[in-house]
C-alpha positions in Angstrom: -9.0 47.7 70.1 -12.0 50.5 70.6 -12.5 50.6 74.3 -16.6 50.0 74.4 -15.4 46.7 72.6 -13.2 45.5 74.9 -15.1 46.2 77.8 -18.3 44.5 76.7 -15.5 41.2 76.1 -15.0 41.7 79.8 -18.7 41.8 80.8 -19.4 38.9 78.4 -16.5 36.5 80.0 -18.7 36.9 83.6 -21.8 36.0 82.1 -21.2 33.2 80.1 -19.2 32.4 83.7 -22.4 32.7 85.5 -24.1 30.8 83.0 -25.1 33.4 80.4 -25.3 32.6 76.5 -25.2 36.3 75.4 -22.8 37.6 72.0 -23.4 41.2 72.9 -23.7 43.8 75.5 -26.1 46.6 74.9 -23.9 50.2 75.9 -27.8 51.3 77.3 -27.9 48.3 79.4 -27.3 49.3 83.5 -24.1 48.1 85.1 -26.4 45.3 87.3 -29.0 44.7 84.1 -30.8 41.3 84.9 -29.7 39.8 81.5 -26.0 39.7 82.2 -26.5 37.8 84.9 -24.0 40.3 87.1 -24.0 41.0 91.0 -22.5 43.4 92.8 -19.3 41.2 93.4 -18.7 40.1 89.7 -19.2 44.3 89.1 -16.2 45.2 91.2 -14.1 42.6 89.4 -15.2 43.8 86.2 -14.2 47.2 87.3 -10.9 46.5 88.9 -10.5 44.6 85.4 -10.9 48.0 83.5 -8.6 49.5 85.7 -6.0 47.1 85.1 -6.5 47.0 81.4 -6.5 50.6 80.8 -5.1 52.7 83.6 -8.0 53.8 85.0 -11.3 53.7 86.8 -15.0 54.3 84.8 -15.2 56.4 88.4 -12.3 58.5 87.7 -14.9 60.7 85.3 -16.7 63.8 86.9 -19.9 61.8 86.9 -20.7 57.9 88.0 -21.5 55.7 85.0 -24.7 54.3 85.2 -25.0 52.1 82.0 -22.0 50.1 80.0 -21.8 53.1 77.4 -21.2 55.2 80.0 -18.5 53.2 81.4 -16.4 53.0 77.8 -17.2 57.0 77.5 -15.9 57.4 80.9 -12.7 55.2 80.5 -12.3 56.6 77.2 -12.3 60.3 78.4 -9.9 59.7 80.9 -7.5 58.0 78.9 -7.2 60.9 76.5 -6.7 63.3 79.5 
């Protein structure tokens, strides 16, 4: 499975927790976009939840991911290191 898919998955399972009715996660969205109905708390599970899944941390990359496309960039890039 593409990475970028499987990480919005991820993000969608806390949202529809927190009440959300999304189907999609926009990869120019910020990490904390109002919409998804994240906070900082259900953002560090979501990122121990990447690191899990894939071996590595989005902050592993040389530069902080800001947005969601960032984030499967950044995973991405590190996996193929």
């Amino acid at each position: 499975m593409e990475v970028q898919v499987r990480i919005a998955e991820l993000v969608l399972q806390i949202h529809h927790r927190n009440g959300g009715e999304l189907s999609a996660v926009d990869p120019d969205w910020r990490l904390l976009e109002p919409q998804l109905r994240l906070d900082s708390l259900d953002l560090a599970e979501l990122m121990v939840a990447i690191e899990r899944e894939f071996g590595c941390s989005p902050f592993d990359a040389p530069r902080p991911p800001r947005t969601w496309g960032e984030v499967g960039r950044a995973v991405a890039g590190v996996m193929r290191r």
